[in-house]
C-alpha positions in Angstrom: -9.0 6.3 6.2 -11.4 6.0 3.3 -11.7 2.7 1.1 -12.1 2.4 -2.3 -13.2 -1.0 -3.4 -14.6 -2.5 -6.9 -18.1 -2.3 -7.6 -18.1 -5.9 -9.5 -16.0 -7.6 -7.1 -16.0 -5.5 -4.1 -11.7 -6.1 -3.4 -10.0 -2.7 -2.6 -8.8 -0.6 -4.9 -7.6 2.0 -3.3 -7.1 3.5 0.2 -7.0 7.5 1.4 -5.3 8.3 4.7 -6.6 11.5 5.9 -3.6 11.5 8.3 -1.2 11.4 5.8 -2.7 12.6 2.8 -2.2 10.3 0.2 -3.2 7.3 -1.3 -2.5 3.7 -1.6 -3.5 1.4 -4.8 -3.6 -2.5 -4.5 -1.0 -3.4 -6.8 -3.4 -6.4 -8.6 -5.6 -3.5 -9.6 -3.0 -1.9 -12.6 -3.2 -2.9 -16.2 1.4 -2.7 -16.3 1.9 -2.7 -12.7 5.9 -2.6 -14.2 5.1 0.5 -14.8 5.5 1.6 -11.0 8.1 0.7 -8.8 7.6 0.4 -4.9 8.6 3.4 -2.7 8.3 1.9 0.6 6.6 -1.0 2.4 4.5 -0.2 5.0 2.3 -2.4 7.5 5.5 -5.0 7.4 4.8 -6.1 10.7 1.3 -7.2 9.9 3.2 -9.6 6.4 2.5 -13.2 6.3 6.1 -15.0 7.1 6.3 -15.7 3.5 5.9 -12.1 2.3 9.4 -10.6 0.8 10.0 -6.8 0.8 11.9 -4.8 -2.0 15.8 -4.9 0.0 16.2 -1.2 -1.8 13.3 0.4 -0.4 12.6 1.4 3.0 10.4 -0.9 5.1 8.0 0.4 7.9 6.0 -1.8 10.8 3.0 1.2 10.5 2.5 4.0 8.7 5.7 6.5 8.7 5.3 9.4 10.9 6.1 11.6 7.8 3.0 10.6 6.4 0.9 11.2 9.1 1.5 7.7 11.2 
């Protein structure tokens, strides 16, 4: 995996999975994050108790074997 973080503030920005090829952005980091809608959750079993998932999207502990996990 390669991380992509902020040069000002240093959070992530972005992740690439080699594995999988493709990327993940940190949601906080879009202008109109309404603009996108979630297509999966993934690292659910690593969620703080209080975290809520999307109930019409599919929810994954890991990364999904279709995308490399």
């Amino acid at each position: 995996m390669v991380h992509y973080f902020c040069g000002k503030c240093g959070n992530t920005v972005a992740v690439f999975s080699e594995a999988g090829n493709f990327y993940t952005v940190s949601v906080s980091t879009l202008e109109d994050s309404e603009r996108f809608s979630p297509q999966m959750s993934i690292y659910a079993r690593s969620a703080a108790k209080w975290a809520t998932f999307p109930k019409d999207v599919p929810i994954f502990d890991t990364i999904p074997p279709s995308m490399g996990g």
